[in-house]
C-alpha positions in Angstrom: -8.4 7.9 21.2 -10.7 5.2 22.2 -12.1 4.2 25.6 -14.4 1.0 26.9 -18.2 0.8 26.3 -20.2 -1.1 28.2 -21.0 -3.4 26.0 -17.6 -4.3 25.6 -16.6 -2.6 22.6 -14.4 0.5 22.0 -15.3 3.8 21.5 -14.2 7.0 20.1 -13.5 9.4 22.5 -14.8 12.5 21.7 -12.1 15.2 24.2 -9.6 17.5 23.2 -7.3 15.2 25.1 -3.4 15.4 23.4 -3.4 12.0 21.3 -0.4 10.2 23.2 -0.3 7.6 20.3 0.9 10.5 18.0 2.8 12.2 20.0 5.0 9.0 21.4 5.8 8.3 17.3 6.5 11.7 17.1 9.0 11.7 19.6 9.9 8.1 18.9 11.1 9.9 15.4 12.9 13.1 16.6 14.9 10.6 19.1 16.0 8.6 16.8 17.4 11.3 14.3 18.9 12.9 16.9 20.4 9.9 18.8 20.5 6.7 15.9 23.2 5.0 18.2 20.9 4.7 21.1 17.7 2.3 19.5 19.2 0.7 16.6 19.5 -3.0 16.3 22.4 -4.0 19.0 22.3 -0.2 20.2 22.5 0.9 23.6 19.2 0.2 24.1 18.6 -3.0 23.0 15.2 -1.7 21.6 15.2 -4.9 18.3 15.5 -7.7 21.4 12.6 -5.9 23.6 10.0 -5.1 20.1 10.6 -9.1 19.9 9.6 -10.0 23.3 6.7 -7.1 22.8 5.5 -8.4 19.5 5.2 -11.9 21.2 3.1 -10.7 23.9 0.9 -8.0 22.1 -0.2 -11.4 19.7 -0.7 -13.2 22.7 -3.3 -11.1 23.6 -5.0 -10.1 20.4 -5.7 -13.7 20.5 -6.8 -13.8 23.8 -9.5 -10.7 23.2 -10.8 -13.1 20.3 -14.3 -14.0 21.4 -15.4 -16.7 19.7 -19.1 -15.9 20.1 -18.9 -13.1 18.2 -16.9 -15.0 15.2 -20.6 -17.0 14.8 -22.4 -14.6 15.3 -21.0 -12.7 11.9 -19.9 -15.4 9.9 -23.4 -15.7 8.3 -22.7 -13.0 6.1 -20.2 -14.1 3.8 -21.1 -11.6 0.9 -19.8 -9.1 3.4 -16.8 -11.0 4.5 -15.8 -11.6 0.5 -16.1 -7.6 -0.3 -14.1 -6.9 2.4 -10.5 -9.4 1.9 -11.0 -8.3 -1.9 -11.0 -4.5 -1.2 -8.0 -5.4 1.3 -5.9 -7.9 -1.2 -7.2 -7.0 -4.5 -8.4 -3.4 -4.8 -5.7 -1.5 -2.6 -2.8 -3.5 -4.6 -4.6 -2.8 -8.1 -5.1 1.1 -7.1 -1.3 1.1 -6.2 -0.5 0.0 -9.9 -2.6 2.2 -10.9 -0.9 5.3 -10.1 2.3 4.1 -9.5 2.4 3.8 -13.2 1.3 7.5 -13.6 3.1 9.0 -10.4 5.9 6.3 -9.8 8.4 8.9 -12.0 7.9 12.0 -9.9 8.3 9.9 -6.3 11.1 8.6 -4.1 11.2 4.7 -5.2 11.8 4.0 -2.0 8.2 6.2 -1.0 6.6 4.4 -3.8 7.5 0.4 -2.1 6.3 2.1 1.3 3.1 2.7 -0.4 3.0 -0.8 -2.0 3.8 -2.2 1.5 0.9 -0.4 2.9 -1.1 -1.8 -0.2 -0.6 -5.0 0.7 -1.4 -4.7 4.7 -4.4 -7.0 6.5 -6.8 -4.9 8.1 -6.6 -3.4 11.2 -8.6 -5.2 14.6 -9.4 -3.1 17.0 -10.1 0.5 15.4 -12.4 -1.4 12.3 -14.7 -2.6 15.6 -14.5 0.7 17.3 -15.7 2.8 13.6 -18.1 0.1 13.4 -19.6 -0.2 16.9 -19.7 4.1 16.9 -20.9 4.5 13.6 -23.8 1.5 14.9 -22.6 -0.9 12.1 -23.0 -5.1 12.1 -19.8 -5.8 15.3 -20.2 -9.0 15.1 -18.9 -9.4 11.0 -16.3 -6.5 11.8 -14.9 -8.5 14.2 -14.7 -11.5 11.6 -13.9 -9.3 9.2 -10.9 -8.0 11.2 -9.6 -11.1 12.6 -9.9 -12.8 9.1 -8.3 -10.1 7.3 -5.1 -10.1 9.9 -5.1 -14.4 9.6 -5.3 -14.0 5.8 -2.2 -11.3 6.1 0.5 -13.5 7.8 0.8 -15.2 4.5 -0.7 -13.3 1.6 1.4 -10.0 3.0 4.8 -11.7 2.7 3.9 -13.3 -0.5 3.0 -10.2 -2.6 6.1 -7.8 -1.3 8.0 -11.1 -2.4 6.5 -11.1 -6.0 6.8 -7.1 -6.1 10.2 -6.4 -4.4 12.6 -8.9 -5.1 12.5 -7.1 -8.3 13.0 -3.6 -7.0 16.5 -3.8 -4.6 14.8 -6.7 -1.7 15.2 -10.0 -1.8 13.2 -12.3 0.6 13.1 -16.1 1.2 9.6 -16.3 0.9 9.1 -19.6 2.4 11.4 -18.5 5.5 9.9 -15.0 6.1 6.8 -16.4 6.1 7.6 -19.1 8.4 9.1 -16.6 10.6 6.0 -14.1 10.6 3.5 -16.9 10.9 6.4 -17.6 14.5 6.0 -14.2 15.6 2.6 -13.0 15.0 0.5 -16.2 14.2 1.8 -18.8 16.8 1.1 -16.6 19.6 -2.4 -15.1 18.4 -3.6 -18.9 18.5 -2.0 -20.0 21.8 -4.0 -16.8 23.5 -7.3 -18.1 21.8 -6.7 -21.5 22.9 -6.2 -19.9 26.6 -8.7 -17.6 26.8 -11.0 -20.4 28.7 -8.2 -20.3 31.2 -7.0 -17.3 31.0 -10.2 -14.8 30.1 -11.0 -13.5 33.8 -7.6 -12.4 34.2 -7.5 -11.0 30.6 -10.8 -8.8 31.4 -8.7 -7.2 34.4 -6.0 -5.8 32.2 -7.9 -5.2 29.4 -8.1 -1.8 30.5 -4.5 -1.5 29.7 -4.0 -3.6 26.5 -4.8 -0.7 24.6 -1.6 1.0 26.0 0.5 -2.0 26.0 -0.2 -2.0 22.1 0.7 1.4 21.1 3.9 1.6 23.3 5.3 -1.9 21.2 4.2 -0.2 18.3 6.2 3.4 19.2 9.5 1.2 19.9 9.1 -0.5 16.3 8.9 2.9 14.6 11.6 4.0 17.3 14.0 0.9 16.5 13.5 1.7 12.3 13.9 4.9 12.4 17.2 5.0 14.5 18.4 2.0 11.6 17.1 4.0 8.8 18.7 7.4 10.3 21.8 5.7 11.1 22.1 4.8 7.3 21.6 7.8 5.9 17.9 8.4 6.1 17.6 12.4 6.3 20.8 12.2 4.2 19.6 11.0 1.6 16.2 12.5 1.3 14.8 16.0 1.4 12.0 17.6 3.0 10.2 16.8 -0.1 9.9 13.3 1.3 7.2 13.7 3.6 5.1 16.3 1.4 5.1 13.1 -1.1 4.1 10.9 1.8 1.2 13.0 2.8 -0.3 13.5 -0.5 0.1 9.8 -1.4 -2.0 8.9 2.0 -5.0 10.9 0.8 -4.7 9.1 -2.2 -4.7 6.0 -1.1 -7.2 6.4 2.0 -10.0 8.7 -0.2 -10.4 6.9 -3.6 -10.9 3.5 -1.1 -13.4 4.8 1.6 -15.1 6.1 -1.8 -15.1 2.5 -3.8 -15.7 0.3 -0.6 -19.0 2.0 -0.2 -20.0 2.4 -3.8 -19.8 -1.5 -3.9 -21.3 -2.3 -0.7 -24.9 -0.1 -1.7 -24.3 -1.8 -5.3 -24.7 -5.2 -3.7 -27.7 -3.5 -1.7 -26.2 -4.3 1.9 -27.9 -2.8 4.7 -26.7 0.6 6.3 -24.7 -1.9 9.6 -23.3 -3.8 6.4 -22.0 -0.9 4.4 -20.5 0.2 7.6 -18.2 -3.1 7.6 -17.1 -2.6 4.1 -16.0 0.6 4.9 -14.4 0.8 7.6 -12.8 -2.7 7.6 -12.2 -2.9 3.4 -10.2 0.7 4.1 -8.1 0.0 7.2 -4.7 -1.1 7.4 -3.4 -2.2 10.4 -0.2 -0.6 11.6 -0.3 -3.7 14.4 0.4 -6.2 12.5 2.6 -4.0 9.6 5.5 -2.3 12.3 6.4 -6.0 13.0 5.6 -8.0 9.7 8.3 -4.8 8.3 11.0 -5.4 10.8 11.0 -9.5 10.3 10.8 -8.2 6.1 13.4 -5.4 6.0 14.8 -5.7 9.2 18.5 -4.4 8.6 17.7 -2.2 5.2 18.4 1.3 5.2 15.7 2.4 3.9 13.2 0.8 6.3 12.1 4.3 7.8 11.0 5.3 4.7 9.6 1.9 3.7 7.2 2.1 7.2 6.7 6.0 6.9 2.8 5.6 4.7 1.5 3.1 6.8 2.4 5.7 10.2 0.6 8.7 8.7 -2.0 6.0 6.8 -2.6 5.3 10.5 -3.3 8.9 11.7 -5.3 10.3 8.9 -7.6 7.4 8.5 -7.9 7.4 12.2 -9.3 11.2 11.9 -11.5 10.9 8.9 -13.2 7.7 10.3 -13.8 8.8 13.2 -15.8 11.4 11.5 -17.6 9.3 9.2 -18.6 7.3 11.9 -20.5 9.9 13.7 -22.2 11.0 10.6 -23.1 7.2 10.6 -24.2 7.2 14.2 -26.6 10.0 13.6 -28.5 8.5 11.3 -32.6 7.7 12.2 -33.7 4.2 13.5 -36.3 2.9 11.6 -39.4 1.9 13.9 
């Protein structure tokens, strides 16, 4: 989907090359409902003890990646930065109420805490940079914008689900989940940062393959939930109707927010590179930092395949319609 520019920064890759992302969740899906024994937690494969080790390192070098150059160079604009973490943590959790209240009778409840889950995501790193760089937006505040938004997450994340679901068949320790997240994903984000002095040469050899490294932790997540959710009574339980229901509630998630990011960003008369930020990072939700955030939350529930199943396709289809937004972006005149 994306490959290196020279400046540095991601790009879309414009081929009709298969989309191994997809197509290793995909598979990671039809394995598991055809084999649950083999990747649930203390299966065969031991796939919940690797996704740990995996999660560890895939922090580890988001944090490295951080360049701290580029966190000065955007925090300037902290109109920007503000419009973004409320379209994240406000609007997408106030647009869930919204028509959860009008659609929550005719959808799986189950569906319907997926899509508050998804509500309540950070945004996502390293696609929000690529859309911006593509689409020729402000890099520098996406990249603040980004990091911020996934800091921010460790402990707003678990908070609101806590509020929301303890009500609605989960209970969490609050207090310990987020201790646990802030373990897993925080600890190990900061500890790359603090080496990148140290560590950054090496980390620009393999960056190259980071990209890979990512996705393939992220495919044994959805692998490892699925095969607990199946293994439970997933498909059993639920008919094809499920993912028609999970489609349609995608599009309305992803449309209504591109829409209202960038009504508000040309109401507070931003620049064109500003409104870029606000859209593509106030829209995104990252399925980095969600796939492990949900196994340390519902790790163990059966219904954790369904409860992960709107951030996957969230993931896809807002992969596809940002990608061509940022090209209408990119063709836009320079001013001399």
């Amino acid at each position: 989907m994306f490959a290196a520019r020279r400046d540095g920064w991601p790009r879309a890759r414009v081929s009709g090359k298969a989309d191994w992302f997809l197509i290793g969740m995909v598979s990671a899906v039809i394995v598991a409902t055809l084999a649950p024994n083999v990747g649930r937690t203390g299966g065969l494969m031991h796939v919940d003890a690797v996704t740990d080790l995996g999660v560890l390192a895939l922090f580890f070098l988001h944090g490295m990646g951080l360049s701290t150059d580029s966190l000065k160079d955007g925090a300037s604009k902290w109109k920007l930065h503000l419009l973004v973490q409320v379209c994240t943590f406000v609007a997408f959790p106030l647009w869930w109420a919204l028509w959860a209240k009008l659609l929550g009778p005719y959808m799986s409840h189950d569906l319907m805490m997926g899509f508050f889950y998804l509500a309540v995501l950070p945004s996502t790193v390293s696609s929000s940079v690529a859309m911006t760089a593509m689409a020729r937006g402000h890099v520098a505040a996406a990249v603040l914008n980004a990091t911020l938004s996934t800091l921010l997450g460790v402990f707003i994340t678990p908070l609101l689900v806590s509020l929301v679901m303890n009500g609605a068949g989960h209970h969490f320790d609050v207090a310990g989940t987020m201790l646990k997240i802030a373990r897993m994903l925080l600890l190990p984000f900061i500890v790359g940062h603090l080496m990148r002095p140290v560590l950054g040469a090496m980390f620009a050899r393999i960056k190259p393959y980071t990209m890979a490294f990512d996705r393939a932790v992220i495919v044994l997540l959805v692998w490892s939930a699925f095969s607990d959710s199946v293994a439970d009574g997933l498909w059993r339980n639920h008919g094809p109707g499920l993912l028609a229901q999970a489609v349609a509630g995608t599009m309305l998630f992803l449309l209504p927010m591109l829409w209202f990011s960038r009504m508000l960003a040309r109401r507070l008369n931003f620049d064109v590179e500003g409104e870029i930020v606000a859209v593509f990072c106030g829209s995104k939700k990252s399925m980095a930092s969600g796939m492990p955030m949900a196994k340390l939350l519902f790790g163990g529930s059966a219904s954790m395949g369904v409860l992960v199943l709107p951030i996957m396709l969230y993931h896809q289809i807002q992969m596809f319609v940002c990608t061509l937004m940022a090209r209408r972006y990119a063709a836009r005149s320079t001013p001399p």
